[in-house]
C-alpha positions in Angstrom: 250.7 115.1 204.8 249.8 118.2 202.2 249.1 120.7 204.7 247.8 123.0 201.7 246.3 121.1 199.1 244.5 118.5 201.4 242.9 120.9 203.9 238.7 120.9 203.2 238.1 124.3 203.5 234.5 123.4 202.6 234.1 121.4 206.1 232.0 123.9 207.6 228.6 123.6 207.0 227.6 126.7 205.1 224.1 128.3 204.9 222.7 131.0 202.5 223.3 133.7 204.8 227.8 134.9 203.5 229.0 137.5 206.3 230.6 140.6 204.6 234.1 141.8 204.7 236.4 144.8 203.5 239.3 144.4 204.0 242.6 147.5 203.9 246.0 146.6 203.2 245.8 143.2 201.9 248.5 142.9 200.1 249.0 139.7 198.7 245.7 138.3 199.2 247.2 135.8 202.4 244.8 137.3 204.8 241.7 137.7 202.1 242.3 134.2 201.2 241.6 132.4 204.8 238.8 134.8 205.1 236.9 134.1 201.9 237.9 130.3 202.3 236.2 130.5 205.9 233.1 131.7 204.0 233.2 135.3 204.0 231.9 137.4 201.1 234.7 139.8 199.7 233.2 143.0 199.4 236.3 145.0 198.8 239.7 145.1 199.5 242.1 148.1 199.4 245.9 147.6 198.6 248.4 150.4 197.3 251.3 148.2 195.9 250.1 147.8 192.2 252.1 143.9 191.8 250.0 143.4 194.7 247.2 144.8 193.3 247.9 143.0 190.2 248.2 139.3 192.5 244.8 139.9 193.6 243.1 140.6 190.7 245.1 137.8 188.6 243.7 135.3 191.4 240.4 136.8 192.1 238.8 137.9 188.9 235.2 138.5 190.7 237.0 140.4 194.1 236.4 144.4 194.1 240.1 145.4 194.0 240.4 149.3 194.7 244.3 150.0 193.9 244.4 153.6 196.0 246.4 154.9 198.8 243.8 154.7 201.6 243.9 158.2 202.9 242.3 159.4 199.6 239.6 157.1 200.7 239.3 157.4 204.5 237.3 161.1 203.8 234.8 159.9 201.4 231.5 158.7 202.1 232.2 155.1 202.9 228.7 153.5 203.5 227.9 155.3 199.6 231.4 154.2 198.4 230.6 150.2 199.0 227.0 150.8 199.2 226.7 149.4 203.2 224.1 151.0 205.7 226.6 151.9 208.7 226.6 148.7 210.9 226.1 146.1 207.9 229.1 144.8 207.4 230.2 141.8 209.4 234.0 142.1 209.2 236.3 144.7 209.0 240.3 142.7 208.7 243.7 144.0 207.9 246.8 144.8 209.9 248.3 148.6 209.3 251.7 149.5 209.9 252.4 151.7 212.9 254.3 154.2 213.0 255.0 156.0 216.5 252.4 158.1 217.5 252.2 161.8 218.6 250.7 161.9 222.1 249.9 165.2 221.5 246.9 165.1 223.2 245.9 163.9 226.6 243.4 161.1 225.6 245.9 159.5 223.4 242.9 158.5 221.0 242.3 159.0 217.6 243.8 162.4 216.9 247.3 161.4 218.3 247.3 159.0 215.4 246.6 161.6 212.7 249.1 161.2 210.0 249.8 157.5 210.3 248.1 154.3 208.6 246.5 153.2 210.8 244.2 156.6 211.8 243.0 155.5 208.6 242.0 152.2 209.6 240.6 153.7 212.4 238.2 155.9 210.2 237.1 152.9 208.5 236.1 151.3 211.6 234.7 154.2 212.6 232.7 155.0 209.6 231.3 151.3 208.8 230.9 150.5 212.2 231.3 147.1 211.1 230.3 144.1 213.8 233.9 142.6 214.2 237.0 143.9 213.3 239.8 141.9 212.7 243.7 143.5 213.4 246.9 141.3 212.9 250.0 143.2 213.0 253.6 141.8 214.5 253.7 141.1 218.2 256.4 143.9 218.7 253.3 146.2 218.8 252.8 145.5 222.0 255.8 146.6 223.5 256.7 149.5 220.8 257.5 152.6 222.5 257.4 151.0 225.5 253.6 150.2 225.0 252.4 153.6 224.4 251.6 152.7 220.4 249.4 149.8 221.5 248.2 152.3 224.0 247.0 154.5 221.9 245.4 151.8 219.6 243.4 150.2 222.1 242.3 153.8 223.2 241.1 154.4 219.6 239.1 151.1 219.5 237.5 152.0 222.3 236.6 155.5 221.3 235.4 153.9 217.7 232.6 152.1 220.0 234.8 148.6 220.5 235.5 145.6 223.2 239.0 144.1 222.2 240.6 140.7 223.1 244.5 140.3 221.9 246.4 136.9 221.5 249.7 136.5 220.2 249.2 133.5 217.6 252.2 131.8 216.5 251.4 130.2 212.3 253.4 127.3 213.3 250.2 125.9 216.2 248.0 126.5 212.8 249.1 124.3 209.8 252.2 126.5 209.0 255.6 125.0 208.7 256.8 128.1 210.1 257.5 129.8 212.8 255.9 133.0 212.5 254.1 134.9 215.7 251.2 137.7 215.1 249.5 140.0 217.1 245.8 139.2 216.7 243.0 141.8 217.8 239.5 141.3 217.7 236.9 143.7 218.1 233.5 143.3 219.2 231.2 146.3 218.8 229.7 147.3 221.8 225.8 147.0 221.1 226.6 143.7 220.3 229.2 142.1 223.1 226.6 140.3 224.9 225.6 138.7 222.1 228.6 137.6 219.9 231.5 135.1 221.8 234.7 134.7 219.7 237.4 132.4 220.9 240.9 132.5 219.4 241.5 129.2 217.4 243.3 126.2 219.4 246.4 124.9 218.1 246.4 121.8 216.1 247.5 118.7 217.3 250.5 118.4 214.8 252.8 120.8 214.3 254.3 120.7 210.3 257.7 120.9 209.6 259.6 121.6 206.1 259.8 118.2 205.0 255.7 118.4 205.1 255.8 120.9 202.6 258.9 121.0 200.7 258.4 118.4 197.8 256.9 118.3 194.4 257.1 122.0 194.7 256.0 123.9 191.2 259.0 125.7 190.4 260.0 129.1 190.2 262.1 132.1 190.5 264.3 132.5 193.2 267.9 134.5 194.1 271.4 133.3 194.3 274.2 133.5 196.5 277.3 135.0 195.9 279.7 132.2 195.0 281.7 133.5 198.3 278.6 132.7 200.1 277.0 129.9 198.5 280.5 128.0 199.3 280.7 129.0 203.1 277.3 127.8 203.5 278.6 124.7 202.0 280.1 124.3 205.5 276.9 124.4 207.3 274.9 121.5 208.5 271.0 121.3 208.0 270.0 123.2 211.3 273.1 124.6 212.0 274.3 128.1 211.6 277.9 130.4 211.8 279.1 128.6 215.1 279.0 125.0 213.4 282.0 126.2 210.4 285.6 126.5 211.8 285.6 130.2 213.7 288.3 132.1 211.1 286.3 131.2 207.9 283.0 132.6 210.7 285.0 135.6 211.6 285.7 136.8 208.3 282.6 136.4 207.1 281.2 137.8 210.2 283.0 140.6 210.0 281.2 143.2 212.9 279.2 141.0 213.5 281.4 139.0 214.9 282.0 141.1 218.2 278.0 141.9 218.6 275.9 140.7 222.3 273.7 137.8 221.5 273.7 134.7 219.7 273.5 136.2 216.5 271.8 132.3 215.3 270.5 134.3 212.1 273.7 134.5 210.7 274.5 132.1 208.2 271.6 129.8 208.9 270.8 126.7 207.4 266.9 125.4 207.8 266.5 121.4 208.4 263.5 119.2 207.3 262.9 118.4 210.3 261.8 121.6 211.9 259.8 124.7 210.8 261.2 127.5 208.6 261.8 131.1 210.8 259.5 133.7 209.8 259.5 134.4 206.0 261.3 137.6 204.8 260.7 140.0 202.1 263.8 139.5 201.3 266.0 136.3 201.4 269.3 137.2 201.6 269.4 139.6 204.8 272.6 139.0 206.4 271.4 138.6 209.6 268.4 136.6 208.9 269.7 134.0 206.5 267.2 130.8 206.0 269.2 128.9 204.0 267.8 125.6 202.1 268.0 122.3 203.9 270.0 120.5 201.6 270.9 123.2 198.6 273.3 126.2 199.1 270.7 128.7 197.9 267.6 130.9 199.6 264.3 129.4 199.4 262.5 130.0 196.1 259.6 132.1 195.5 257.2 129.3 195.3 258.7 127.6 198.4 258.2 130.6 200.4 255.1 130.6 199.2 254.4 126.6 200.2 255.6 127.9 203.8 253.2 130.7 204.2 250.6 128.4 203.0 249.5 130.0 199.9 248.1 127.5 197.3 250.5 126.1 194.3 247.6 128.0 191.5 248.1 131.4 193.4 250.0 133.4 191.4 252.4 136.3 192.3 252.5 138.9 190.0 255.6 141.4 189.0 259.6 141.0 189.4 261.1 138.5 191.6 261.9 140.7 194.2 258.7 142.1 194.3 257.1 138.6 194.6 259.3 138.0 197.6 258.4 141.1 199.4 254.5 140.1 198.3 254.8 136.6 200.1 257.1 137.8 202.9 254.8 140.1 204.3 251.2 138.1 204.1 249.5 136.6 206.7 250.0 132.8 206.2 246.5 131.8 204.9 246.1 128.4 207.0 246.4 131.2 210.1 244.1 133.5 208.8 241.2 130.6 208.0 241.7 129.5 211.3 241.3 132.2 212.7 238.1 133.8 210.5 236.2 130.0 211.5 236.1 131.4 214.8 234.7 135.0 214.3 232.8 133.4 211.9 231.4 131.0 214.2 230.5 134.0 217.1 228.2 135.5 214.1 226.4 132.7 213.2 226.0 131.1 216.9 224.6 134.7 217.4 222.3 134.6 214.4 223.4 137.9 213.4 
């Protein structure tokens, strides 16, 4: 089964009535993509990487593309800048990095987060007011700084006039061959939480694995091994990693590594078929997070990274190779993201809002 080009991503029944969305930091367009394709009207998204930039606009011709670091934006006159009376828009999505916040001041709210990305997010939400917000970011935010940062965030949410509900979401439960776990928050504003119910998607019954989505792939650029590398990996068995290759050719490639706590199963790892790819990375030859090929001695290429985050074959990644990497590896995977805009899409319209 395709688990990208077969999905109907027409299947819900759609009225006249498009629900807005702006969307910060979108990167590669994963996110964007699930949004528009659960029905959602692109009114803008903001991305600072110009290949990025450059992906979007290549793929989306008709999407308002504003390539701009976001704090020169967070001051102006938003409602003017996208022409939005303050509580129009439906969705406000994107997932800012966090840095470690101040706590210089006793509230924790929005003026500890001065300085970071994601105050700026916070002025956005605050600005638009927008009905539902939408706020992936990687599960370690919850525990970062032993909680404080998603402190903080929750604290500015509430102080921007938001009810939140968090689930960690693992791509893999959502048409992903790939295990890949998110931090999804959802914001309801508060005039309106009696009225809108959004539930967090439920898992599919069938869980894809590589061999669903490794074939026929178009293809593409991709990096090499060393020749070192490329023939110790030789050694390893589809699934297996660095303890499954006789322990002095391990050791010496190992080198530290070798005497570190843990099981370490990142190093020299081979993917099978038969399960689901780890987490895509920006950049696919990380020592310690090797996802080797199933049945080649090479990294994944760029368009088989791509397959696994559940971008389309005609979405096209623009600049170097490296950059595309780093493009692919940090987007939401797009069958994730359209399963999980159905269901905020779903609150609005049950709502009739």
């Amino acid at each position: 089964m395709d688990f990208i080009q077969n999905i109907n991503f027409n299947s819900l029944e759609r009225n006249t009535y498009l629900p807005t969305t702006i969307e910060l930091f979108a990167g590669a367009g994963g996110l964007a993509l699930g949004v528009e394709r659960a029905g959602f009207n692109t009114v803008a998204l903001i991305e600072i990487d110009k290949d990025a930039v450059d992906t979007l606009r290549h793929n989306r011709p008709d999407w308002n593309v504003i390539c701009d670091d976001i704090a020169n934006l967070s001051p102006l006159n938003l409602t003017k800048v996208f022409n939005l009376k303050v509580g129009e828009l439906d969705l406000l999505s994107g997932g800012a990095p966090c840095q470690a916040f101040s706590y210089a001041g006793k509230r924790l709210g929005l003026e500890d987060a001065r300085g970071t990305l994601f105050y700026h997010y916070a002025i956005f939400l605050k600005k638009l007011q927008p009905k539902i917000f939408l706020f992936e970011n990687v599960r370690g935010l919850l525990t970062h700084d032993k909680g404080r940062t998603y402190k903080i965030i929750t604290n500015v949410f509430a102080e921007c006039g938001y009810s939140i509900q968090k689930k960690i979401l693992n791509a893999w439960d959502y048409g992903n061959a790939q295990k890949r776990e998110r931090l999804i928050t959802i914001g309801i504003r508060n005039d309106l939480i009696k009225k809108i119910l959004i539930e967090f998607p439920k898992p599919h019954k069938y869980k894809p694995v590589l061999r669903d989505v490794l074939y026929d792939v178009p293809e593409s650029e991709g990096v090499q091994y060393s020749e070192y590398k490329r023939n110790i990996f030789e050694l390893v068995p589809p699934g297996g990693y660095w303890r499954n290759i006789p322990e002095n050719i391990a050791k010496e490639y190992m080198k530290k590594c070798w005497y570190m706590e843990g099981g370490r199963t990142g190093i020299l790892r081979r993917m099978s078929m038969e399960e689901p790819s780890l987490a895509v990375l920006t950049y696919p030859t990380q020592k310690q997070t090797e996802r080797c090929h199933p049945l080649e001695s090479r990294p994944f290429k760029v368009r088989e990274n791509a397959r696994i985050q559940s971008f389309p074959d005609d979405w096209h990644f623009c600049g170097n190779v490296i950059s595309q990497y780093k493009q692919i590896g940090n987007a939401v995977p797009v069958n994730l993201a359209f399963d999980i805009a159905v269901e905020i899409r779903k609150g609005l319209e049950k709502c009739g809002i």
